[in-house]
C-alpha positions as CSV (number, residue, x, y, z in Angstrom):
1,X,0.0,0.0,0.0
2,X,1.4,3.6,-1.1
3,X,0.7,6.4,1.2
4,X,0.2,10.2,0.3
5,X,2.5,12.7,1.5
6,X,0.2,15.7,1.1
7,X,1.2,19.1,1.9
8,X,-0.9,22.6,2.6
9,X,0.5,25.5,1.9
10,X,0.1,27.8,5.3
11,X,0.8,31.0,3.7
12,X,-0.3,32.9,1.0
13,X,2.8,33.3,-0.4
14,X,4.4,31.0,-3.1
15,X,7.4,29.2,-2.0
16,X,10.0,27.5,-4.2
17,X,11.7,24.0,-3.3
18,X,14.6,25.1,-5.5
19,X,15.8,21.5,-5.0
20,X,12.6,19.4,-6.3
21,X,12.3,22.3,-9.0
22,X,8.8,23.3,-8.1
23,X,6.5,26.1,-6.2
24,X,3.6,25.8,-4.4
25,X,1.3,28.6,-4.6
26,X,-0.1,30.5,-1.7
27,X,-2.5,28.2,0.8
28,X,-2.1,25.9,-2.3
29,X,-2.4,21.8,-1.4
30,X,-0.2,19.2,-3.7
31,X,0.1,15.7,-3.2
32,X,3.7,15.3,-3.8
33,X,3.5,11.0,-4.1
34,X,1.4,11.8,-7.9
35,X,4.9,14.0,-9.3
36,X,7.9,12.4,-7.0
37,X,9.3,9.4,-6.3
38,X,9.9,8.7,-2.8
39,X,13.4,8.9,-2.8
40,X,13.0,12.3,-4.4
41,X,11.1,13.6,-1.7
42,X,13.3,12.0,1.0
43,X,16.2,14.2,-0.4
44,X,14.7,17.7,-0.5
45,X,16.3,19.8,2.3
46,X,14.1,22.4,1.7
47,X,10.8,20.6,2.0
48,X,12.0,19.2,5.3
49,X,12.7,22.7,6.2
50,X,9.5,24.3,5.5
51,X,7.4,21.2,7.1
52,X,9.7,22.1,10.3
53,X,9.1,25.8,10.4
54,X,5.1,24.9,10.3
55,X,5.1,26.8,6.8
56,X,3.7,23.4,5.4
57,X,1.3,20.7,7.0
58,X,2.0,17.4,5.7
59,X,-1.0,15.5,5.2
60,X,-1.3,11.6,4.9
61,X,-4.6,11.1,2.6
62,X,-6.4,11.2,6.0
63,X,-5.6,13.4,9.0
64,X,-3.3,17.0,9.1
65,X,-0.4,16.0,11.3
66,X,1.6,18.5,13.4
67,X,5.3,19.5,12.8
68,X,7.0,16.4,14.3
69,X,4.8,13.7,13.1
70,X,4.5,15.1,9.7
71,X,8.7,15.3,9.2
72,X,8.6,12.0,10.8
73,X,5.7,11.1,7.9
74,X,8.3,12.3,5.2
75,X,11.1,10.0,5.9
76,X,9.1,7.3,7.4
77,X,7.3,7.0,4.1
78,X,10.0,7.7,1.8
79,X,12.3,5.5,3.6
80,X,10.0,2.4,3.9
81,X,8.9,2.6,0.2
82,X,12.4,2.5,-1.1
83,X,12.7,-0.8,0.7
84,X,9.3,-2.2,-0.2
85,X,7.4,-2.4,-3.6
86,X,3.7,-1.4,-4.4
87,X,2.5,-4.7,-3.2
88,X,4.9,-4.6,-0.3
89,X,6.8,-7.3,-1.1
90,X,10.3,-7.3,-1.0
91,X,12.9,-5.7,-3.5
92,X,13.3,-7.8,-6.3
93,X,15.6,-10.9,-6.1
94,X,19.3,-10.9,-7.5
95,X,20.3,-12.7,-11.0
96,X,21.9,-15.9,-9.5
97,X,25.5,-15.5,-8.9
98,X,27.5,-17.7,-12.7
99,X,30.9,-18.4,-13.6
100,X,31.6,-20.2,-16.4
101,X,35.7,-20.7,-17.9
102,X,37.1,-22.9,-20.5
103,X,40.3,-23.7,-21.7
104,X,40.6,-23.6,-25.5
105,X,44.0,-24.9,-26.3
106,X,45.6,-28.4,-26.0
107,X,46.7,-28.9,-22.4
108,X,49.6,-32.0,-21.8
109,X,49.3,-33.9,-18.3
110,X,51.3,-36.4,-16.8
111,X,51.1,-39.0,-13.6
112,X,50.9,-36.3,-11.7
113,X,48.0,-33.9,-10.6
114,X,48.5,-31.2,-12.5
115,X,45.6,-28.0,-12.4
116,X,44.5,-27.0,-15.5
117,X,45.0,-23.4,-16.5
118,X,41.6,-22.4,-18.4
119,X,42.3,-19.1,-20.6
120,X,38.6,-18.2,-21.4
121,X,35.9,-16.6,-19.4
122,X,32.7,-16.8,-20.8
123,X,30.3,-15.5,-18.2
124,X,31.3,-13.8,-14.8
125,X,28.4,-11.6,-13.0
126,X,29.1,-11.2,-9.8
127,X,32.8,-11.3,-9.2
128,X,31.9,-10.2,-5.5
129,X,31.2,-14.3,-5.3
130,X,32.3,-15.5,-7.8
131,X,36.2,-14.9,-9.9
132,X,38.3,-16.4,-12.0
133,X,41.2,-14.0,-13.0
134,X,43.0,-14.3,-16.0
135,X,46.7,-13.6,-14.0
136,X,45.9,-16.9,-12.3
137,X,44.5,-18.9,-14.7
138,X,43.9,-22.4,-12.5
139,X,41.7,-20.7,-9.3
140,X,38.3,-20.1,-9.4
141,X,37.3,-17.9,-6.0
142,X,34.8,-18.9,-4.1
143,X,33.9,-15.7,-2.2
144,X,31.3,-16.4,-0.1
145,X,29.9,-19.0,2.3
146,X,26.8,-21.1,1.2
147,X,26.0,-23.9,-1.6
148,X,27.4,-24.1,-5.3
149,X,26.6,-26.3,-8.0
150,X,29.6,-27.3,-9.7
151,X,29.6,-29.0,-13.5
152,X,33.2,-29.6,-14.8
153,X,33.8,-31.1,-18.4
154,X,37.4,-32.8,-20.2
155,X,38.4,-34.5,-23.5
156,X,41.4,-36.8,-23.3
157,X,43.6,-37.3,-26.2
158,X,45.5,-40.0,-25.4
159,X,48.9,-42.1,-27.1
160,X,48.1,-45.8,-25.1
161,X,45.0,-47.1,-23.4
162,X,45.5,-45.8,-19.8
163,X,43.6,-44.4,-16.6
164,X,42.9,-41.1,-16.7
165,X,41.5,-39.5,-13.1
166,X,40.1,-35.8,-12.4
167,X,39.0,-34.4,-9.6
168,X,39.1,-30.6,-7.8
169,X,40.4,-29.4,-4.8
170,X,40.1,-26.7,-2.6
171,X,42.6,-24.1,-1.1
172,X,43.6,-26.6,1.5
173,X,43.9,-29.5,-0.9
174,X,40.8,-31.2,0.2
175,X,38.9,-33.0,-2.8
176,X,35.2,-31.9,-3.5
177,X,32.9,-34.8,-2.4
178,X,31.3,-35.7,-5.9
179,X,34.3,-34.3,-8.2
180,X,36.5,-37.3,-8.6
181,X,36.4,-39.6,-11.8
182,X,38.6,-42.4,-12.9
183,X,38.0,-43.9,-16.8
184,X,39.6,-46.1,-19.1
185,X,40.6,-44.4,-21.9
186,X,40.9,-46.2,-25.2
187,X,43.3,-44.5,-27.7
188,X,41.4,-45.1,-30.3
189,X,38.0,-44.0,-28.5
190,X,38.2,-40.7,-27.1
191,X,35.1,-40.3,-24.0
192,X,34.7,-37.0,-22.2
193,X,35.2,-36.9,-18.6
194,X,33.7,-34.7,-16.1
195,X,30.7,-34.4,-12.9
196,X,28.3,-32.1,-11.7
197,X,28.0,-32.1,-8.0
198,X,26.9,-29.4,-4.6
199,X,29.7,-28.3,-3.2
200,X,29.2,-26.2,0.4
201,X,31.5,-23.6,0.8
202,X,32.2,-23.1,4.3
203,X,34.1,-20.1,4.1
204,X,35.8,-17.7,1.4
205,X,38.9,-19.7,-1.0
206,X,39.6,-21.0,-4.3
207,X,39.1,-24.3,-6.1
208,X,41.3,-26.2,-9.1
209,X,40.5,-28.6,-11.5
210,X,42.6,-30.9,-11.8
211,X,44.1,-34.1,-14.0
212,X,46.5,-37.2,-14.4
213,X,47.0,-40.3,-16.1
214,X,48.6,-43.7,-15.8
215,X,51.3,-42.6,-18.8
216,X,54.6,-40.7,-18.1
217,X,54.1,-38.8,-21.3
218,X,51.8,-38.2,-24.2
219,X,48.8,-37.5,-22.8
220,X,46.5,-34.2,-23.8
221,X,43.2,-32.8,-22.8
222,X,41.9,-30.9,-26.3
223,X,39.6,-27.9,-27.0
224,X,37.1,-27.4,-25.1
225,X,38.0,-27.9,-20.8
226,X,35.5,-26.3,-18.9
227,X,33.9,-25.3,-16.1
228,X,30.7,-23.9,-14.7
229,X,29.5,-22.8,-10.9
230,X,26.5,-21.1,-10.1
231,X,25.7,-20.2,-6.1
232,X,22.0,-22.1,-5.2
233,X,20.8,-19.2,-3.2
234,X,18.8,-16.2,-3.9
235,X,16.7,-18.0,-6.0
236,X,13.0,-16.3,-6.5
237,X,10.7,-19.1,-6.7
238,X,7.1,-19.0,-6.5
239,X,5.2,-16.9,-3.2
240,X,4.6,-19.1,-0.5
241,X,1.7,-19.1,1.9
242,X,1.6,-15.4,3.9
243,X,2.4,-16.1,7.9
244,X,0.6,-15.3,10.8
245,X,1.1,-11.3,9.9
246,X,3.2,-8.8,11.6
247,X,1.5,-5.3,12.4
248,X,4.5,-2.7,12.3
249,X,3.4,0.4,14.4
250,X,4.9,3.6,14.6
251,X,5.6,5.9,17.8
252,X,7.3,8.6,19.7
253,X,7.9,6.9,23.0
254,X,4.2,5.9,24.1
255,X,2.6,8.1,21.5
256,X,0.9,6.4,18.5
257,X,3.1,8.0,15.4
258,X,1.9,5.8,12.0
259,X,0.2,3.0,12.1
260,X,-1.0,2.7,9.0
261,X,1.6,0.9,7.2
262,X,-0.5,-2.1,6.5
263,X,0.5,-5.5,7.8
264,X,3.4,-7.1,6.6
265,X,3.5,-11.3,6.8
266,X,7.4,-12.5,7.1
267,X,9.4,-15.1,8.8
268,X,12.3,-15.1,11.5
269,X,12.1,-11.2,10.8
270,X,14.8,-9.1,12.4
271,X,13.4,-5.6,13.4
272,X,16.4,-3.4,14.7
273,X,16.5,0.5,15.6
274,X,19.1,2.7,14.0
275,X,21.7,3.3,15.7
276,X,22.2,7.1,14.5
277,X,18.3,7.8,14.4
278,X,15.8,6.0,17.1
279,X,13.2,7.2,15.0
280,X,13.5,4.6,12.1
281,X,13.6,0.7,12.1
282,X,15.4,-1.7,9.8
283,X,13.1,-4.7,9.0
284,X,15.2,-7.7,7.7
285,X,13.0,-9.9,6.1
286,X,15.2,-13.7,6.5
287,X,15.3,-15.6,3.4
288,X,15.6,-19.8,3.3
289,X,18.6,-21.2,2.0
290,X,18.0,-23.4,-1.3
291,X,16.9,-27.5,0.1
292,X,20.5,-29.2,-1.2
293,X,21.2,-33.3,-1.4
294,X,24.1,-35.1,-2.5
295,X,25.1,-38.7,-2.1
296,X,27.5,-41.1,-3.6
297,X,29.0,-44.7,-3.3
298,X,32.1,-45.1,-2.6
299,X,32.4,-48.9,-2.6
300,X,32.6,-51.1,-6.2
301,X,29.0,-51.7,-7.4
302,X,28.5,-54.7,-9.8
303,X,26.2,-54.5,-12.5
304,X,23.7,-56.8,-13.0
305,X,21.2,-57.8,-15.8
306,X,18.3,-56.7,-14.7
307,X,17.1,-53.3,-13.1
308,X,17.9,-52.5,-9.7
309,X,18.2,-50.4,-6.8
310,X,21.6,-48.3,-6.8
311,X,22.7,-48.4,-2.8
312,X,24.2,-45.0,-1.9
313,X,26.6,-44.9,1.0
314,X,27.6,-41.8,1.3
315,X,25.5,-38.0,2.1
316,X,27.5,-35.5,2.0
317,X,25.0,-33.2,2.1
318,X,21.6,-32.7,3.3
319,X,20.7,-29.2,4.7
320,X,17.2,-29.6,4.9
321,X,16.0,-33.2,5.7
322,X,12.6,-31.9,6.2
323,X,12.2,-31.0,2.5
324,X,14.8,-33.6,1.0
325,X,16.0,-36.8,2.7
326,X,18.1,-40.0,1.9
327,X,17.2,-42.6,4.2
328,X,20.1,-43.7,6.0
329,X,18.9,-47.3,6.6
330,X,17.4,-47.4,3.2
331,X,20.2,-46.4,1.0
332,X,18.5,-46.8,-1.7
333,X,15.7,-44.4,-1.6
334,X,15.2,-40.8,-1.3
335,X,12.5,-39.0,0.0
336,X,10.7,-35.4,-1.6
337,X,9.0,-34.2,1.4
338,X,7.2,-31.0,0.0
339,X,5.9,-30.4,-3.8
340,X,7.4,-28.0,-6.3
341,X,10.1,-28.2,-9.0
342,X,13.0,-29.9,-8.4
């Protein structure tokens, strides 16, 4: 709901607000919310000014409020609007958070783990989480705490059948849980390698892909290496069901100030007082991280003829076992506790 900021004119004079570029006429009334936006009107000095001098009443669409409450109208309104839309829902979700790199040239390995120095970006939007810099050409920083998907992708070229493995590590060499591969690769049937996997990032670092083979010598990766990491949070997805409602209401100590702000519904809400002006509140409205699973086996599995259940042994994670959940004595089955697009 948008309130009116209204204001009346006291005088009969006309009286310039050199800063919004306008004059309102002697005893003249103008509803400033139909010409300004609200964070226009929450930057003119001289309206703030001439409400505090009593050469203006503001007026909220309803009642004429006196000096105090009508400045503390202005920046109340102006404030709370820039923070909420016409509906009052929140500002609008960020783009999620993509990196994608590739390496475009032939790259020789040995028996060694070598990391592979990728020499293309192709999509970096948000280098506040995510980065791959050119200068460095193997780590991709991880910048911020929270979950990732990771999809990795290589071609080997290689002179003799032999096992080729892959994996990626972190800063403090620990491999990603889900990032490891081992193939046979025939020399005269090239197979691309790679996984796609959640990775949690428990705190700020870099990751490297990385590769070796069986062979000494002679062994490639070709055109095109790559890799691609998105962060799983901050995703919009469709509006849930509101909450119980939370009335916000205005005052000035015990006085009623504004109270008609409508009612906002939100969830493990965090309403704190500014520390520089008592007379506004922050509302933090919390978010829900994105429901992440990932398990593996880590054990041979032999295949037989017929269909059957794959037994995983391994979760590595499962943040919110209320919404997704692998049975831990049923390894084979996992559970989808809530509807919705998965």
């Amino acid at each position: 709901m948008v309130t009116q900021i209204i204001i009346k004119n006291q005088t009969s004079n006309d009286i310039e607000l050199e800063d919004l570029g306008i004059t309102i006429g002697g005893n003249e009334t103008i509803d400033l919310t139909e010409i300004f936006a609200k964070d226009e009107i929450l930057t003119s000095d001289d309206l703030k000014t001439y409400v505090g001098n009593g050469t203006f009443i503001v007026n909220d669409g309803t009642t004429d409020l006196d000096v105090t409450h009508g400045l503390m109208h202005v920046r109340f309104e102006t404030e709370y609007e820039d923070l909420m839309d016409d509906e009052g829902s929140g500002t609008p979700v960020s783009d999620l958070s993509v990196l994608q790199i590739r390496l475009t040239n032939d790259y020789n390995f040995n028996e060694n783990f070598t990391s592979i120095p990728f020499d293309t970006s192709d999509i970096q939007n948000n280098t506040t989480v995510l980065e791959w810099v050119n200068g460095d050409p193997t780590k991709i920083q991880i910048k911020e705490e929270g979950y990732y998907r990771i999809s990795y992708g290589v071609y080997p070229n290689v002179g003799t059948d032999q096992d080729i493995y892959t994996r990626i590590i972190d800063n403090n060499a620990n491999v990603l849980p889900g990032s490891e591969v081992d193939e046979l690769q025939d020399e005269d049937n090239y197979e691309s390698m790679g996984a796609n996997f959640i990775y949690h990032a428990t705190s700020s670092g870099w990751i490297e892909v990385q590769v070796k083979s069986t062979a000494t010598s002679g062994t490639r990766i070709i055109p095109e290496a790559f890799i691609n990491i998105n962060k799983l949070n901050a995703v919009k997805g469709d509006p849930g069901q509101p909450g119980s409602g939370s009335t916000i209401n205005v005052s000035d100590n015990t006085s009623p100030l504004y109270s008609n702000v409508g009612t906002i519904d939100f969830i493990n809400g965090v309403v704190v007082q500014d520390s520089s002006d008592p007379s506004i509140v922050h509302v933090t409205i919390g978010g829900k991280e994105t429901a992440c699973l990932q398990a593996r086996i880590t054990s041979d599995f032999t295949l037989p003829t017929n269909f059957t259940d794959v037994y995983f042994d391994t979760t590595d994670i499962e943040n919110q076992p209320s919404i997704l959940l692998h049975n831990a004595s049923i390894k084979d089955r996992f559970q989808i506790k809530q509807t919705g697009l998965y």
